[in-house]
N, C-alpha and C positions, 0 to 999 in steps of 0.2 A: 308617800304621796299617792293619791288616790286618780284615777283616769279619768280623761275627761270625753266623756259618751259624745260620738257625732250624731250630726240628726238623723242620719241612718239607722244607728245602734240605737239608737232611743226610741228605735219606732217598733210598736207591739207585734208581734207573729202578723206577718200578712199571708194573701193568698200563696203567695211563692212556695217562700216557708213549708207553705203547709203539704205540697209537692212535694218537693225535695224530701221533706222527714219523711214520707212513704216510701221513697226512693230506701229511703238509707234505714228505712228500721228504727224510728225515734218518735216518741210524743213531738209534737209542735212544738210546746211550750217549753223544751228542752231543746230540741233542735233551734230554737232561736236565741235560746241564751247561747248555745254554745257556737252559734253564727257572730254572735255579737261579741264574744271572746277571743275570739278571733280577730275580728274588726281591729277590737283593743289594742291589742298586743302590735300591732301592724304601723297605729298613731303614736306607742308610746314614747318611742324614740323621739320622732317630730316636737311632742311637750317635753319631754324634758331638757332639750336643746331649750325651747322658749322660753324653758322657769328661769336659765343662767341669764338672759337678756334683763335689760332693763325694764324694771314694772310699773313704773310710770307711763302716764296715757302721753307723753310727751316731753320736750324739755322740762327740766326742775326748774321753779319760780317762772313759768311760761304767764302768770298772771303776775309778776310783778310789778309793781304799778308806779309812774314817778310824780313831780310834785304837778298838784292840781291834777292828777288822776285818780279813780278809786278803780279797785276790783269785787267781782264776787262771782262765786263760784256757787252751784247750786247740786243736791247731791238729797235723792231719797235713797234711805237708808235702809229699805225695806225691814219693817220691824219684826224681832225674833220670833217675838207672840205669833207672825201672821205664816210665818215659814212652818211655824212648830203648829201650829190651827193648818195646814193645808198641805202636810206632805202626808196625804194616805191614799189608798189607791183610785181616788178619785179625786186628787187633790192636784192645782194646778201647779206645782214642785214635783210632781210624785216622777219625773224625770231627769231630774237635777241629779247629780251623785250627793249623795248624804254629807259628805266631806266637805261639798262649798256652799252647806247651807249652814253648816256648821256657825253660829255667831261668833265665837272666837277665832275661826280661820276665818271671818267674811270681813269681822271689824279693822283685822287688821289690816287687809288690803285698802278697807278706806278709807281710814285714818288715817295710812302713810299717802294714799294718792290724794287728799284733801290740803294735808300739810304740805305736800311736796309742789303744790301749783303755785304758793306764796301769794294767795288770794288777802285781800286786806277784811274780806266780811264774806264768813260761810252762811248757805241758807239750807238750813237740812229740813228735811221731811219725816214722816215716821220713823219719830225719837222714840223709844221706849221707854215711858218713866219710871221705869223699875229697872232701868240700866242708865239711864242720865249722872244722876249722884253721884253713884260708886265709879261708873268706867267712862262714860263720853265727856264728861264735863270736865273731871280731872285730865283726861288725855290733852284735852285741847289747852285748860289755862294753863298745865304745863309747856307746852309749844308757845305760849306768848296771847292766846284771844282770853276774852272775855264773854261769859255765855250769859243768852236770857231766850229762858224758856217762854211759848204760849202759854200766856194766863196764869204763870207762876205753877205749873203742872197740877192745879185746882183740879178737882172731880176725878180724881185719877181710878177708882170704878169705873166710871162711866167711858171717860175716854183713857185708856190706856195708852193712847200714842201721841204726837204733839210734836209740831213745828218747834224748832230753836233755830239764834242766829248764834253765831262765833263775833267776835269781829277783834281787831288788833286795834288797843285803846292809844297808841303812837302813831296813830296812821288817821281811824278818824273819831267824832266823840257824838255819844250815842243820847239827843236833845229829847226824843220822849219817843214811848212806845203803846200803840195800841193794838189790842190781840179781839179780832175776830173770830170764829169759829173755823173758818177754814184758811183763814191769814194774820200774816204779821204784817204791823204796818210801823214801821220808825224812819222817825228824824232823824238824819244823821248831818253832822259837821265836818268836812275834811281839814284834818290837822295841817297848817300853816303857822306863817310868821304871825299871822296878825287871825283877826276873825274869814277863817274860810268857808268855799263856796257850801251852801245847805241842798242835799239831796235825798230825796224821798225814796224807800225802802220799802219794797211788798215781797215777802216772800208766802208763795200761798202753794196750798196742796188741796185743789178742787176736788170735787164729786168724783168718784170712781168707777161709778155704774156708765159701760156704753152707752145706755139706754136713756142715762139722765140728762140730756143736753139744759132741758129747760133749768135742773137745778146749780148746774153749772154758771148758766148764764146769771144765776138771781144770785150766786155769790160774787160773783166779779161784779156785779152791779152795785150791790151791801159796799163793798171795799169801794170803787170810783167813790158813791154815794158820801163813803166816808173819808178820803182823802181830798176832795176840794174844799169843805173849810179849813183841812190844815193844811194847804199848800197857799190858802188867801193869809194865815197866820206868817206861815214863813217868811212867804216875796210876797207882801201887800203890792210891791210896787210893778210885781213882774204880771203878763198876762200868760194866758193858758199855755201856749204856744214856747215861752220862755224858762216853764219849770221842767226841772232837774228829775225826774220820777224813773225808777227802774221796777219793774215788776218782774218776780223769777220765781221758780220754782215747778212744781209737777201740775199743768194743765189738763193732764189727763183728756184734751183734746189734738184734734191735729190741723195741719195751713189751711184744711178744706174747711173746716167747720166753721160755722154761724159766730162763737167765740170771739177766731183770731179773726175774723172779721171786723164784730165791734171793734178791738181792738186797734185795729189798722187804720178802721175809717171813721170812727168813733158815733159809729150809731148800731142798736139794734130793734127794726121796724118790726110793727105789730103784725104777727103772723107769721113772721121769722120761721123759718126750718131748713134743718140740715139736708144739706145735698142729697141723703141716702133717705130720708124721713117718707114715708107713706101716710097716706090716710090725715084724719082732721089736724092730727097732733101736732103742736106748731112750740115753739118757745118763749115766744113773746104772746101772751095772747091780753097785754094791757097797751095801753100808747105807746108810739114809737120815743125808745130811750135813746139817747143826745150822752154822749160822753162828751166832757170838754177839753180831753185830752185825746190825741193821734200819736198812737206809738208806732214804733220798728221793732220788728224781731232781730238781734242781734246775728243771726247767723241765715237769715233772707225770708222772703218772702213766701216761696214755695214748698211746696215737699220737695222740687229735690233739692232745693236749697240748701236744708234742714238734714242733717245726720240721725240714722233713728239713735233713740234713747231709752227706747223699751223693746224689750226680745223675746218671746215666751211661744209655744207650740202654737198660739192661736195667732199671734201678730205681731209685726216689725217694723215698726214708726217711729215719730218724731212726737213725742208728749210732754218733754219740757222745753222749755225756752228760756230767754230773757228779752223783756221789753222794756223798750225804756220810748224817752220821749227825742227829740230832736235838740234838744238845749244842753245834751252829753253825744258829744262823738265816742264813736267806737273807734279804738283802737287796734283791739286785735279780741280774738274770739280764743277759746278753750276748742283744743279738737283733740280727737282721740286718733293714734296715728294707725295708719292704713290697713300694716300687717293686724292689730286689736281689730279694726272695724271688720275686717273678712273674717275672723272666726267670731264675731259677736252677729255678723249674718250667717254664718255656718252651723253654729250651735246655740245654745240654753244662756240666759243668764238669769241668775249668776255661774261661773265660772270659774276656774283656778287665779283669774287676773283680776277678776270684778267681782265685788262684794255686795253687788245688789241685781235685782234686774231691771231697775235704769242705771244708765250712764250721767256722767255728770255733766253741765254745762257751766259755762261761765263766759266770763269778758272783763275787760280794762275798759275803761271810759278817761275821755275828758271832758271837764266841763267845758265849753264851747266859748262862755263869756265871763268875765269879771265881774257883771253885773250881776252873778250868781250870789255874790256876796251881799248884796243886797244894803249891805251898812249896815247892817245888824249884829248887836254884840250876842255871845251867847246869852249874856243875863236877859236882854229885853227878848231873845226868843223864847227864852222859858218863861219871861214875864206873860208874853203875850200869849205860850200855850194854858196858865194855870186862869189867866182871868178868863179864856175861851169853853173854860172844862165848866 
């Protein structure tokens, strides 16, 4: 089992250092390794007391879900490709112990922490489609889900990585799916006696670049844009205010930003910019956009509402969520339990515990109303999705 380096120990020869090795007769660059050896050896005991503990982020089946509720859980997988492209000495892993970037020690940790929350529909993020086929997709249909990749993993030069859902075909049933470039968007049915409640599914994995708010915003726009005629297909009879819509996955923004704005208040006005934004550069720079949906973030409104979910030398935020709309109450939320959250703000992720460097989120929902059901059989919803296409 390999150490897991503090952020002390991870940090390169400083001024000190460079003292002391005078002191004592050493290069720098030696006198801090064997500073850091030290360090080591001093934590090892502490980890390996932790590996005996339980390595779930919390109770087992903490997502499980009862009748008329769905779960989902949401989880970037950080892809192998992107660990093995950026662990070199100027690569932003090149801190990480080699051991938990490792994909088969990283998979495993989240494939047991995915299956073990008894989530009814996983939403993953950078899938590797040269590891889907062979290892993620067999793992999961043997646990009992059903996978469907973005886009049927098309173009796989081009884009080597890609959204997938899980979802458990006993719990709920999956009426159509549409794959954007940066999202998945499906229908789903939750399994009842009779035809149950219809709730709408976005699992998306936005822009990446700090810098790109504006193209952030014009994906989230793309996906609204294209989920209000299929939410008029589902509940013709329901208004905006009334549909079922969850959205989750890696926003790669955070509570402060222009975003989770839209999001909450469901506009973004022309000239729009980020809290931090300088100079002319704005995000909106067309007519002000009108969502006709107002969501919640399932775990509050604030930063500190929000538990971070990304950890790396440069920053320690909150960049995934789940939003849904007011027509599914939350139940309970996915947390990661205390003693995890102190060393995931004390060190590097990924980790001996975490297999990526986000964390996961999720939630339990209820539907709110019976009216969700709308009186619509599955056949006439598919009717009414194939004559819409």
């Amino acid at each position: 089992m390999g150490l897991l380096l503090s952020r002390r120990a991870q940090e390169p020869p400083n001024r000190r250092h460079s003292l002391l090795s005078r002191v004592w007769g050493l290069p720098a660059e030696l006198f801090a390794r064997t500073m850091r050896f030290l360090s080591l050896r001093g934590q090892q005991a502490r980890i390996q007391r932790r590996m005996g503990e339980d390595t779930g982020a919390g109770a087992a089946d903490v997502l499980q879900a009862g009748h008329g509720e769905i779960s989902v859980l949401s989880q970037n997988l950080l892809a192998d490709s992107y660990t093995r492209r950026n662990f070199n000495k100027n690569g932003i892993y090149r801190w990480v112990p080699r051991e938990y970037l490792a994909w088969d020690y990283r998979w495993r940790r989240l494939r047991e922490l995915a299956v073990s929350s008894g989530a009814d529909v996983l939403c993953l993020q950078e899938v590797d489609l040269d590891k889907y086929d062979d290892e993620i997709a067999p793992f999961f249909e043997d646990n009992g889900y059903v996978g469907i990749l973005q886009g049927n993993g098309k173009n796989r030069k081009r884009f080597p990585t890609a959204n997938a859902v899980f979802y458990k075909p006993d719990r709920v049933e999956v009426l159509d799916v549409t794959s954007r470039s940066r999202a998945m968007l499906l229908a789903l049915r939750l399994k009842t006696a009779g035809d149950g409640p219809l709730v709408l599914l976005a699992n998306v994995h936005l822009e990446g670049d700090p810098a790109k708010s504006k193209e952030r915003f014009q994906q989230c726009r793309s996906l609204i844009k294209q989920m209000h005629p299929l939410v008029g297909k589902l509940q013709p009879t329901l208004s905006e205010s009334e549909a079922s819509i969850i959205i989750t996955g890696d926003f790669n923004s955070s509570p402060s930003s222009a975003l989770f704005g839209l999001l909450r208040n469901g506009i973004m006005q022309k000239g729009a910019r980020e809290p931090w934004q300088s100079g002319d550069e704005c995000i909106n720079d067309e007519e002000d956009f009108h969502s006709p949906y107002r969501f919640s973030n399932a775990y509050g409104a604030t930063e500190q509402d929000c538990p971070p979910t990304y950890r790396s030398r440069r920053y320690i935020g909150p960049v995934d969520f789940v939003f849904h709309t007011n027509a599914l109450e939350k139940v309970r939320v996915y947390r990661i339990c205390e003693a995890d959250m102190k060393d995931v703000r004390d060190w590097l992720l990924p980790n001996w515990k975490y297999g990526s460097d986000h964390l996961p989120v999720g939630a339990v929902f209820r539907v709110a109303s019976e009216r969700q059901t709308d009186g619509l059989s599955t056949e006439a919803v598919q009717s009414s999705l194939v004559q819409g296409s």
